[in-house]
KOLBA-279580 format. One record per residue (C-alpha): residue number from 1; residue in one letter; x, y, z. Coordinates in nm, 3 decimals. Layout:
FIMAR:NUM:a:X:Y:Z
...
END
This chain:
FIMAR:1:x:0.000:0.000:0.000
FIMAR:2:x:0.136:0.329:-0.135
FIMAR:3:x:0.061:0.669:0.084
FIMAR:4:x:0.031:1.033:-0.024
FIMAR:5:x:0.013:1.313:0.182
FIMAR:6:x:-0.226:1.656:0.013
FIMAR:7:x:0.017:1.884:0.168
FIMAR:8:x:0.215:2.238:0.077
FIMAR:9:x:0.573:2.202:0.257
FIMAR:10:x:0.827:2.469:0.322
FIMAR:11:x:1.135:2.434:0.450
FIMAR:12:x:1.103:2.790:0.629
FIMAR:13:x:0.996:2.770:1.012
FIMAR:14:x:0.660:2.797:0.948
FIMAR:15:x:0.513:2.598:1.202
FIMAR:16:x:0.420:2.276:1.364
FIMAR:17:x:0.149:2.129:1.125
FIMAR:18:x:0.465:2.152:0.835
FIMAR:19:x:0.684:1.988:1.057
FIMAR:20:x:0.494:1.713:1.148
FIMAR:21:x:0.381:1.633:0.816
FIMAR:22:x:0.755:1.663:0.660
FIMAR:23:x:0.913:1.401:0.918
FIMAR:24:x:0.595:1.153:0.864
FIMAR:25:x:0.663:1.198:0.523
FIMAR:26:x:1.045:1.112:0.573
FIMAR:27:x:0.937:0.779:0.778
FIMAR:28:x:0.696:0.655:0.501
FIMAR:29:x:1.013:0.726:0.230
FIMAR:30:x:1.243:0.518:0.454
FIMAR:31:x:0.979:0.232:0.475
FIMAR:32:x:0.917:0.249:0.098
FIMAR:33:x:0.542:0.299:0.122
FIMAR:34:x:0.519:0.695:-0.014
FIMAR:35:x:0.473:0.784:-0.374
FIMAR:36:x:0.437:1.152:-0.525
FIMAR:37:x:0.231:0.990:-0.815
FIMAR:38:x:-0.105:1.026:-0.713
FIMAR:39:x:-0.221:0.769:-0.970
FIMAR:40:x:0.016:0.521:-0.782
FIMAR:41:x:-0.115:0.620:-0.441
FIMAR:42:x:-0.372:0.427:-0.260
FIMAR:43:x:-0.449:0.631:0.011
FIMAR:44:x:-0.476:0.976:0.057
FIMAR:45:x:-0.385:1.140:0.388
FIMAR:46:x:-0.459:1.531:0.402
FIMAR:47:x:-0.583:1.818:0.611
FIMAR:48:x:-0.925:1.938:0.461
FIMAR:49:x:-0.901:2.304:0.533
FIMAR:50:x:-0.507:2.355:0.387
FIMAR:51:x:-0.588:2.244:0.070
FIMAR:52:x:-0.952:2.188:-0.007
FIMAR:53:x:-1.002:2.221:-0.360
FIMAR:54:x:-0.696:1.947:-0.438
FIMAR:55:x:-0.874:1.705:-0.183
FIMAR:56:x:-1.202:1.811:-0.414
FIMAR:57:x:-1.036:1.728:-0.723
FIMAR:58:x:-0.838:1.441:-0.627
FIMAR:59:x:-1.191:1.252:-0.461
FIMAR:60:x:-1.345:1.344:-0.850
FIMAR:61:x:-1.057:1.170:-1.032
FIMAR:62:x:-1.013:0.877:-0.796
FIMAR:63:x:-1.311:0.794:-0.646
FIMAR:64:x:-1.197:0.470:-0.529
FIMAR:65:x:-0.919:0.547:-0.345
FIMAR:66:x:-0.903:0.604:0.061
FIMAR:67:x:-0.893:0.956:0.183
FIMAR:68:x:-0.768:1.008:0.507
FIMAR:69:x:-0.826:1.313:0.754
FIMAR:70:x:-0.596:1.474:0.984
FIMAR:71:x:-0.756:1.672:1.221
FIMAR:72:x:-0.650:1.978:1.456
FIMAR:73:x:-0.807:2.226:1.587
FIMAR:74:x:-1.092:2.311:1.627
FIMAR:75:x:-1.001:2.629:1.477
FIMAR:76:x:-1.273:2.864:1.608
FIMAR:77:x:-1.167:2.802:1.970
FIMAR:78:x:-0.826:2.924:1.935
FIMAR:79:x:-0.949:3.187:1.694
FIMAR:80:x:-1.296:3.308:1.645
FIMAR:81:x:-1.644:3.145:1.637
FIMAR:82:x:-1.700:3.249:1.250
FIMAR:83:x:-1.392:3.093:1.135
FIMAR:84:x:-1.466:2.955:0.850
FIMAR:85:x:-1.195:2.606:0.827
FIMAR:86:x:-1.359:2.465:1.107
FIMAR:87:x:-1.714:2.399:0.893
FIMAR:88:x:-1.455:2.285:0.564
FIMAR:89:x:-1.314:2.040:0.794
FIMAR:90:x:-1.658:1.912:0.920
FIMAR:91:x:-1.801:1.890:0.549
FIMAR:92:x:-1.536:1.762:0.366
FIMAR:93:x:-1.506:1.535:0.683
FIMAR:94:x:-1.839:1.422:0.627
FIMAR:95:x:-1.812:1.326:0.289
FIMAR:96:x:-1.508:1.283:0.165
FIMAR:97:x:-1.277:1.121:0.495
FIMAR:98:x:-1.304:0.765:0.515
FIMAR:99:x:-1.137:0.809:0.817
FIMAR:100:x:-1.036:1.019:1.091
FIMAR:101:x:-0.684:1.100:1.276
FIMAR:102:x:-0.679:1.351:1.581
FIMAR:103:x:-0.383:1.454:1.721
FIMAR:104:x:-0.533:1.435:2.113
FIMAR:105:x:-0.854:1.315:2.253
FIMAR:106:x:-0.891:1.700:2.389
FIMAR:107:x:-0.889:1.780:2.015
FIMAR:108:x:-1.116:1.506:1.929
FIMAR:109:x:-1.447:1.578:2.183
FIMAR:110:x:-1.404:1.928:2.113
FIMAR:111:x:-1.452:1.915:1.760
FIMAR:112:x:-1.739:1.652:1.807
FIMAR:113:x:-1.875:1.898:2.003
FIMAR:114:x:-1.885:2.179:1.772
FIMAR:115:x:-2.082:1.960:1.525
FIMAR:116:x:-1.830:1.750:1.397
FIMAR:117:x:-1.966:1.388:1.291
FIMAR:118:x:-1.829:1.047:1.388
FIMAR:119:x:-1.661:0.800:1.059
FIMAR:120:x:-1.638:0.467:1.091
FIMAR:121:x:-1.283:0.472:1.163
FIMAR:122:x:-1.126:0.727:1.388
FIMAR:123:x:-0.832:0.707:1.574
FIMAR:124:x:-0.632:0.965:1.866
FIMAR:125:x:-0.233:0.944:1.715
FIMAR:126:x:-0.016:1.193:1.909
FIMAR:127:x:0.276:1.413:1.676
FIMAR:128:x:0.631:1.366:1.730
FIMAR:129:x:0.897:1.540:1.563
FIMAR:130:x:1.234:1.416:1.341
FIMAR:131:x:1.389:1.262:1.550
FIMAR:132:x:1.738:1.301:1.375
FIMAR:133:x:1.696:1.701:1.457
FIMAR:134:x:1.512:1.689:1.785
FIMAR:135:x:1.691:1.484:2.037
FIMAR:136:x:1.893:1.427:2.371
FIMAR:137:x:2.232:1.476:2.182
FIMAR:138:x:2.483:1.734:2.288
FIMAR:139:x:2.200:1.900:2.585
FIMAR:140:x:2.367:2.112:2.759
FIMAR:141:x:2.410:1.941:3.169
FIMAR:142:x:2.155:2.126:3.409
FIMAR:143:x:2.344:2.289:3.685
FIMAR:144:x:2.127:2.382:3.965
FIMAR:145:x:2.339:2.693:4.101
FIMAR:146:x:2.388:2.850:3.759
FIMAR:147:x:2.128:3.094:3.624
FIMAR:148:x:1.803:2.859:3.528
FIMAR:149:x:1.750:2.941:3.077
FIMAR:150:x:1.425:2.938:3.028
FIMAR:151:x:1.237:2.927:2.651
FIMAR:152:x:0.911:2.959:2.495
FIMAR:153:x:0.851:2.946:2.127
FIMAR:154:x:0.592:2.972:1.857
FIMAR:155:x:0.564:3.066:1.488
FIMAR:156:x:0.228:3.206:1.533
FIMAR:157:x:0.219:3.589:1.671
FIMAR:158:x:-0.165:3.533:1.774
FIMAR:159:x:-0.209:3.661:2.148
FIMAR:160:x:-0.368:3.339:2.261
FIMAR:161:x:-0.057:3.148:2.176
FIMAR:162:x:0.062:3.245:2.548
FIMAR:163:x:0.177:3.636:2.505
FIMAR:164:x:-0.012:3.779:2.813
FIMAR:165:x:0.160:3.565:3.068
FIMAR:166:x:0.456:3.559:2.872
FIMAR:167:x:0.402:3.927:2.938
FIMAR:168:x:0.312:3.878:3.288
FIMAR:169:x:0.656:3.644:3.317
FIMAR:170:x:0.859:3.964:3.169
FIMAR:171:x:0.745:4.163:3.435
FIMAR:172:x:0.746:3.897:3.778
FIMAR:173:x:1.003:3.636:3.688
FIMAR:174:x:1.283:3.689:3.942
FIMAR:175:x:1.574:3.752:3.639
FIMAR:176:x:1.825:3.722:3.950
FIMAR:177:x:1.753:3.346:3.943
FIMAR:178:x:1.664:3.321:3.565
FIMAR:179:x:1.670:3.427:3.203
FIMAR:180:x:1.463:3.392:2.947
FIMAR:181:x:1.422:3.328:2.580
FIMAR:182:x:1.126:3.377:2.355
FIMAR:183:x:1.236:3.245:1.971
FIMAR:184:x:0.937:3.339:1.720
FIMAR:185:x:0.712:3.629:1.638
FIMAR:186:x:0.574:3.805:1.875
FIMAR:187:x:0.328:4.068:1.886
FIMAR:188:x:0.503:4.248:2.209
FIMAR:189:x:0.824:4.384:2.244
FIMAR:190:x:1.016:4.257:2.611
FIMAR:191:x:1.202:4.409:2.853
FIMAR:192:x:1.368:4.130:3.028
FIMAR:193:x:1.309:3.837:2.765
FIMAR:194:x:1.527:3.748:2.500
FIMAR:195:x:1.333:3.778:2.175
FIMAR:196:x:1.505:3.537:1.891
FIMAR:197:x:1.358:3.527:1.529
FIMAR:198:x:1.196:3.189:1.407
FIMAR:199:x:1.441:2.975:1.338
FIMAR:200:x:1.460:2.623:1.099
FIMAR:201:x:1.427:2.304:1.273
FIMAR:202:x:1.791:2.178:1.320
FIMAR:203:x:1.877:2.559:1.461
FIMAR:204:x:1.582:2.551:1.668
FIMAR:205:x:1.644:2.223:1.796
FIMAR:206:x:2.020:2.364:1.914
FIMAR:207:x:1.871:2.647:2.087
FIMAR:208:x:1.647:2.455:2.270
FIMAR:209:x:1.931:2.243:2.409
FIMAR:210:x:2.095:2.542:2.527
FIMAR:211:x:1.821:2.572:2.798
FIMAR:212:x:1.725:2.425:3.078
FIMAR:213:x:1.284:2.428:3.117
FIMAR:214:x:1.082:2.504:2.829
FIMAR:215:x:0.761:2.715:2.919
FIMAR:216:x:0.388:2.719:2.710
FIMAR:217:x:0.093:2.923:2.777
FIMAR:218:x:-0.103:2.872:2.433
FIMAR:219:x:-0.476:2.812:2.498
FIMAR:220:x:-0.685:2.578:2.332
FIMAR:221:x:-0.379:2.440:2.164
FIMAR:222:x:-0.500:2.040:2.023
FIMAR:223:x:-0.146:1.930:1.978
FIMAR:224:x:0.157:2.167:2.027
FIMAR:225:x:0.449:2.050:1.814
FIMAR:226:x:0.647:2.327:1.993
FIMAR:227:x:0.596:2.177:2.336
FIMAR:228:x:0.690:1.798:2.149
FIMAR:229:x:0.966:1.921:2.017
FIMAR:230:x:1.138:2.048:2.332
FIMAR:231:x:1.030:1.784:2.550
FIMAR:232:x:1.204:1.517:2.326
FIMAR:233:x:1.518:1.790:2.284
FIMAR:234:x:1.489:1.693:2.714
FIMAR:235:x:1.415:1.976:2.851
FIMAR:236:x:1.122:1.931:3.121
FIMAR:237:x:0.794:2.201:3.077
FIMAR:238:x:0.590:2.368:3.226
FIMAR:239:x:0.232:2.415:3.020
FIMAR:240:x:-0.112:2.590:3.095
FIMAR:241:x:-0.364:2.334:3.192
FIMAR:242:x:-0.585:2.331:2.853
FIMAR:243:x:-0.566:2.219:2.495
FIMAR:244:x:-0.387:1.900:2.458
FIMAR:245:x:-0.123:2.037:2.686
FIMAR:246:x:-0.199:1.754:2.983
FIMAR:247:x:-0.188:1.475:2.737
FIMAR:248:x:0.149:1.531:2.588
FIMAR:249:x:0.273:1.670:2.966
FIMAR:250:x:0.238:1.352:3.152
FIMAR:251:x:0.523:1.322:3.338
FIMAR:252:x:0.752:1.541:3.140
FIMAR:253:x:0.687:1.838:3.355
FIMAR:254:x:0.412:1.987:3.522
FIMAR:255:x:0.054:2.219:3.470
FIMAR:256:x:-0.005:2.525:3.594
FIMAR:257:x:-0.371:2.683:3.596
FIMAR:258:x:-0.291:3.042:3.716
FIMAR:259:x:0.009:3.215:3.616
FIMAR:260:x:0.090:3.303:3.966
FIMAR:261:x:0.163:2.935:3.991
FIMAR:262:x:0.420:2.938:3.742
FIMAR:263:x:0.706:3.035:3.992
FIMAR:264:x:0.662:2.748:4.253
FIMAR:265:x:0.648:2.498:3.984
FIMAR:266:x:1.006:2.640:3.806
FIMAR:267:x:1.094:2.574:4.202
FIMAR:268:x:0.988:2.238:4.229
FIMAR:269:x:1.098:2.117:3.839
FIMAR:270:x:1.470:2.285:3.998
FIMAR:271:x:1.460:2.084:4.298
FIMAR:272:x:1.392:1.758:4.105
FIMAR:273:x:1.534:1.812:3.760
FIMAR:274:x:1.627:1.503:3.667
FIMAR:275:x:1.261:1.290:3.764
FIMAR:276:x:1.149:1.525:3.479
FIMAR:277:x:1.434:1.409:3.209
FIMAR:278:x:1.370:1.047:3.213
FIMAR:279:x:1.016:1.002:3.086
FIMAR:280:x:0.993:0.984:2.670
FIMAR:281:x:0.710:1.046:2.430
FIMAR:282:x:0.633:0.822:2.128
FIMAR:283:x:0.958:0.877:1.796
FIMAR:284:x:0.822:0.940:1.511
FIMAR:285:x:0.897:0.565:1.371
FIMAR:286:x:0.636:0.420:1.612
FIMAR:287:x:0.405:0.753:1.515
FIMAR:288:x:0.446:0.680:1.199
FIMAR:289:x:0.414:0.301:1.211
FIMAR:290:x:0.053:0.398:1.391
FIMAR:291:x:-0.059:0.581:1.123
FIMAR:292:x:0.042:0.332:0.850
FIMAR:293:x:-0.109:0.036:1.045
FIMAR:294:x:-0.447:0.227:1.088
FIMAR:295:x:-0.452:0.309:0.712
FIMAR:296:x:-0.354:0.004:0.597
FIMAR:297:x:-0.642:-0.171:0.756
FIMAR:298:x:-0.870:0.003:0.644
FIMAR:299:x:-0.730:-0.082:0.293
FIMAR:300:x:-0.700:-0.422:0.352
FIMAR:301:x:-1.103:-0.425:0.407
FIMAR:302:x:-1.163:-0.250:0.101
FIMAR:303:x:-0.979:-0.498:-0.052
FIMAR:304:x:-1.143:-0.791:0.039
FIMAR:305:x:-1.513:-0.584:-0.024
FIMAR:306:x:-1.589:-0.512:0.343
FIMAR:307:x:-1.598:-0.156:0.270
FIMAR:308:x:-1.637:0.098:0.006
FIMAR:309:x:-1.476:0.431:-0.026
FIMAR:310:x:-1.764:0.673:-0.003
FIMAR:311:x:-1.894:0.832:-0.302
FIMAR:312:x:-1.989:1.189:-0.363
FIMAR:313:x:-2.350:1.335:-0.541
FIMAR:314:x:-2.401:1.608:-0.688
FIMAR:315:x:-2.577:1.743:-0.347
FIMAR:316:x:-2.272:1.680:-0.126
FIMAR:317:x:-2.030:1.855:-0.409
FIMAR:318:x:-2.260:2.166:-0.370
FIMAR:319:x:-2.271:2.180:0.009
FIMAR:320:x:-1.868:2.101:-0.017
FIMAR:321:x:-1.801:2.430:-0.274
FIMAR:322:x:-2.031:2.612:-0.039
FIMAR:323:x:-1.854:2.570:0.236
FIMAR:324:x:-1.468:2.611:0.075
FIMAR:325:x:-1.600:2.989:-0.100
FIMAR:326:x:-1.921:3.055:0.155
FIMAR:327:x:-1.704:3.371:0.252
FIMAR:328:x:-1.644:3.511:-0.120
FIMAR:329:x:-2.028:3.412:-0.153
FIMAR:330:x:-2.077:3.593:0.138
FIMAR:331:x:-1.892:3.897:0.080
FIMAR:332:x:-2.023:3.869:-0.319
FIMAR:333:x:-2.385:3.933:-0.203
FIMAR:334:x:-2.363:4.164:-0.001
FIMAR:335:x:-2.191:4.359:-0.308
FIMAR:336:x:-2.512:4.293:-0.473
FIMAR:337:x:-2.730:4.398:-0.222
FIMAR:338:x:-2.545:4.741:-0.166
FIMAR:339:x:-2.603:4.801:-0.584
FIMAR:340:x:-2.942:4.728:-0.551
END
């Protein structure tokens, strides 16, 4: 069985979704089952809202083969209730996917519960990064009495990606006892905080092992690749309490609720650095095995005729376009209405 991933890459640090899907992509080369020929390809695995129309087209020409969706979000909790991917993913979900990935079972029940439907085959995969880039190797050794390096990071300059108690840090962290880094874009400028531009993976992954405790305050964040990335570079963090935050924390660090309790933890992750270095999350070869063994079940049903890909009429493909341009359709009669 032959995968292909509907996907844009970059090699510029453009965040986590890109990285993800580059090093899963790297795994499937290594075990031989990726092609780039989509006529070769037996199963398609995408993300509805990044590239809608190719998922459109691609379900027209090949009707037959498996489509399978990676989910996030949702998107209008982290950005605003009208957001418009959210209802792509839900449609195209509906009719296209013949199965379901989510990143976290956070991510999962809330999407459920802003109307997405269940498929017949779902499944909660966690990310994990290239291993090759982010690892143990070269770490810097924690020393207890030197000045504690702190770091946050994120491609994304949206405010609820942390910045107010990253703010709030800037002002009341005790910079006698620590220093801090912040490598991304962000929307504020710092006084005591270290502000370092967004940086490509294998860079990125060296900075991180400069530091000592890694530090996320993103809200409603389904699966932060960030927070992945620096727990398997070993650092130990410290995370708000929401998103899928608590599922990849474990016991890699610990959860704070209030930012006020964001100090005693950094004391008690200090105190007992090294029961927070020990614990590892899944390498991408057993991610990626999960996500090949899912698929190529499913497959191996259709093949012996215990399931069907589903098939799209002409009703679905208008409620699909709808949803992909509702905006522009949107915004198109209101035009009309204004002439009028």
């Amino acid at each position: 069985m032959k995968i292909n991933i509907i996907y844009n890459y970059t090699d510029a640090p453009i965040g986590g979704t890109n990285q993800f899907l580059k090093a899963l992509k790297n795994y499937f080369i290594e075990q031989n089952v990726y092609t780039e020929n989509e006529e070769v390809a037996d199963a398609f695995l995408f993300i509805a809202y990044k590239n809608p129309l190719k998922v459109i087209n691609l379900k027209h020409k090949y009707p037959n083969k498996l489509f399978i969706h990676r989910i996030d979000g949702p998107v209008r909790m982290y950005s605003k209730m009208s957001d418009k991917r959210d209802f792509i993913t839900n449609t195209i979900n509906n009719y296209i996917a013949d199965a379901t990935i989510f990143q976290t079972n956070w991510s999962k029940f809330n999407n459920f519960k802003l109307g997405l439907k269940n498929n017949r085959f779902e499944t909660t995969i966690i990310n994990a990064p290239d291993n090759k880039i982010f690892n143990k190797i070269n770490k810097h050794n924690f020393i207890r009495k030197n000045k504690i390096k702190l770091i946050a990071t994120s491609w994304s300059p949206n405010m609820n990606k942390g910045f107010e108690i990253y703010k709030y840090l800037d002002k009341h962290l005790d910079f006698s006892k620590y220093e801090m880094t912040f490598c991304g874009n962000s929307p504020i400028i710092f006084k005591n905080i270290k502000i370092i531009k967004p940086l490509p993976s294998k860079e990125l992954a060296e900075l991180l092992k400069k530091h000592d405790i890694y530090i996320t305050a993103s809200q409603k964040d389904p699966c932060s690749n960030s927070l992945i990335e620096a727990i398997h570079c070993g650092l130990p963090a410290i995370a708000l309490n929401d998103g899928g935050h608590p599922e990849i924390i474990q016991k890699n660090g610990e959860i704070f609720n209030k930012k006020e309790e964001i100090d005693k933890l950094l004391y008690k992750i200090v105190n007992n650095y090294k029961n927070y270095t020990n614990n590892e999350l899944p390498l991408i070869n057993e991610v990626g095995h999960k996500y090949y063994n899912f698929i190529y079940n499913i497959y191996q049903m259709q093949q012996q005729k215990k399931y069907s890909t589903k098939k799209l009429v002409f009703w679905q493909i208008i409620i699909i376009y709808y949803q992909v341009f509702r905006r522009k359709i949107s915004l198109h009669l209101k035009r009309l209405i204004k002439r009028k």
